[in-house]
C-alpha positions as CSV (number, residue, x, y, z in Angstrom):
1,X,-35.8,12.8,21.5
2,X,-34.0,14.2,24.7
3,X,-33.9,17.9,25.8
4,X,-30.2,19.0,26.0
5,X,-29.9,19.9,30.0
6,X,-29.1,23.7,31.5
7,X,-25.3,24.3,29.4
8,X,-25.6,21.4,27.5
9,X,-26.4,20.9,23.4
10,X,-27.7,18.8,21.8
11,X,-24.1,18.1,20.2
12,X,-22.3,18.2,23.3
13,X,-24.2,14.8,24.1
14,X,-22.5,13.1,21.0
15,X,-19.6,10.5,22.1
16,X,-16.2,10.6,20.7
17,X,-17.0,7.2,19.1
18,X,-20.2,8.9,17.4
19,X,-17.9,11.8,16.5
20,X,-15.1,10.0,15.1
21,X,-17.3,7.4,12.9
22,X,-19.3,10.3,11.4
23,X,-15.9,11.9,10.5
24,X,-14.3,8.7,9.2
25,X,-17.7,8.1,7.5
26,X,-16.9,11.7,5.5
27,X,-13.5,11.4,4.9
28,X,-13.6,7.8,3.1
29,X,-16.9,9.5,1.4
30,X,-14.7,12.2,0.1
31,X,-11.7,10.3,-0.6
32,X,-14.1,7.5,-2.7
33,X,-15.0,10.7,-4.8
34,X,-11.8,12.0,-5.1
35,X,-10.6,8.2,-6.2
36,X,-13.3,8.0,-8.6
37,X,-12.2,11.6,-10.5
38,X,-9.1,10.8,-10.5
39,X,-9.1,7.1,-12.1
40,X,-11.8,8.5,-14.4
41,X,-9.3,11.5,-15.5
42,X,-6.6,8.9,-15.7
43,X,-8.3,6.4,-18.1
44,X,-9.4,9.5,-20.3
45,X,-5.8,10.3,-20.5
46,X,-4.2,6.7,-20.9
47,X,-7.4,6.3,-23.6
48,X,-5.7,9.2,-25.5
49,X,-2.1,8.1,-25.0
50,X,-3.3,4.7,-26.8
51,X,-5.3,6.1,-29.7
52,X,-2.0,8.1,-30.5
53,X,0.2,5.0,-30.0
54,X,-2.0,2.7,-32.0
55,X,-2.0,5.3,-34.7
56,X,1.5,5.4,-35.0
57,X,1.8,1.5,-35.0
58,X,-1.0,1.3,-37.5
59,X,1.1,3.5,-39.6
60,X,-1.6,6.6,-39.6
61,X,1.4,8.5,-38.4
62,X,4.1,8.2,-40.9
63,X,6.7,11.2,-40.2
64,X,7.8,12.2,-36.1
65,X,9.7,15.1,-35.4
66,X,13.3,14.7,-34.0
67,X,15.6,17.5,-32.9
68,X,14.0,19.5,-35.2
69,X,14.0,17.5,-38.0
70,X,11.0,15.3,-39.8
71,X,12.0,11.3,-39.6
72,X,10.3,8.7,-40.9
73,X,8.9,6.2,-38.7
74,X,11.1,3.0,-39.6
75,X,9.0,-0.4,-38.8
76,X,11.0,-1.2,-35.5
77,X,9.8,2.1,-35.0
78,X,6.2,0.8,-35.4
79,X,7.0,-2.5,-33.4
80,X,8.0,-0.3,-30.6
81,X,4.9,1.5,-30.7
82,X,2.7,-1.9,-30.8
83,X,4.5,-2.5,-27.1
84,X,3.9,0.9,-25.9
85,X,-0.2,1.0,-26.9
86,X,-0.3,-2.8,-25.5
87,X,1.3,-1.9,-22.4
88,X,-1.2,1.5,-22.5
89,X,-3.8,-1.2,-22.4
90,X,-2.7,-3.5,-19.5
91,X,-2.3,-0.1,-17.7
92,X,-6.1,0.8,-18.4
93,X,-7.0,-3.1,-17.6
94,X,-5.5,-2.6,-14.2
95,X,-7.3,0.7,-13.5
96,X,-10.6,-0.6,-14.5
97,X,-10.1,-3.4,-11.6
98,X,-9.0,-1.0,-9.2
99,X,-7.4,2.2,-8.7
100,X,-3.8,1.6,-6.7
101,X,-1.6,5.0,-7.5
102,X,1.5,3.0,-6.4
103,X,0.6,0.7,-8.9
104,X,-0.1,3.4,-11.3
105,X,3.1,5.3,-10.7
106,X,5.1,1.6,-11.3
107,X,3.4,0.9,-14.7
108,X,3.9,4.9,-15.7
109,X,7.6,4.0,-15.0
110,X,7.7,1.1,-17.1
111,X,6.0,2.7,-19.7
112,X,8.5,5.6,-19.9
113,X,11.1,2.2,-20.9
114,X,8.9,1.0,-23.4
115,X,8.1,4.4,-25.0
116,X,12.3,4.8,-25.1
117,X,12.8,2.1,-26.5
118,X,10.7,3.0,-29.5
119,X,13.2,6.3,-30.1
120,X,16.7,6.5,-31.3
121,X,19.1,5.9,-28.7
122,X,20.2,9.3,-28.9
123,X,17.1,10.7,-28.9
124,X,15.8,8.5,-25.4
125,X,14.7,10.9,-23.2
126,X,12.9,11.1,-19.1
127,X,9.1,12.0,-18.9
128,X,10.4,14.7,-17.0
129,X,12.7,16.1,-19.8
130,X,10.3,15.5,-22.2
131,X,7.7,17.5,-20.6
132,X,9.8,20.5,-20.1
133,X,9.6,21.0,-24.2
134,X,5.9,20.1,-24.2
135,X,2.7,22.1,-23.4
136,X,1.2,22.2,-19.8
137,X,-3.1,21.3,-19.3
């Protein structure tokens, strides 16, 4: 190993090529972390979202709460719900090949259609104006 000279560290010796890699080598380190949180806590959740979805198509879930009001969950109701959990699942087979948030964010979208397709026209709402009435994690 060299001796740093009179002024001079050890560091100081590095190239900005040395410096940059080692950098880039943490940030993609981090960033393949962070991915890999993330697409786990996003499969837990989508794996939740279908469970609840396949309940309700299964009929386990017989009444919904509109305005207010118990309904009954008709069968196109149920049929509705089949799309949404099977949609839930392509979602979660997409994520398990790869973790693209674009991607993510266009199935999300399209899922918001399905799941408002499943509700009363009058009842159809945004995720975002749904979630203002729901509880925050």
């Amino acid at each position: 190993m060299k001796r740093a000279g009179k002024g001079q560290s050890l560091r100081a010796r590095r190239s900005f090529n040395d410096v940059m890699a080692g950098r880039i080598f943490q940030i993609r380190r981090r960033v393949k972390l962070d991915t890999q949180q993330l697409r786990m806590k996003t499969i837990r959740q989508l794996e939740q979202l279908f469970d609840f979805a396949s309940a309700i198509a299964r009929g386990q879930v017989q009444y919904q709460r509109l305005e207010g009001k118990m309904h009954l969950i008709t069968l196109k109701e149920r049929q509705g719900w089949t799309r949404v959990a099977g949609y839930i699942a392509q979602i979660l087979q997409n994520i398990g090949k790869g973790f693209d948030e674009k991607q993510v964010d266009e199935d999300l979208a399209e899922l918001e259609k399905f799941l408002n397709e499943t509700m009363p026209e009058d009842q159809a709402k945004t995720v975002e104006e749904a979630a203002e009435g729901a509880p925050s994690k």
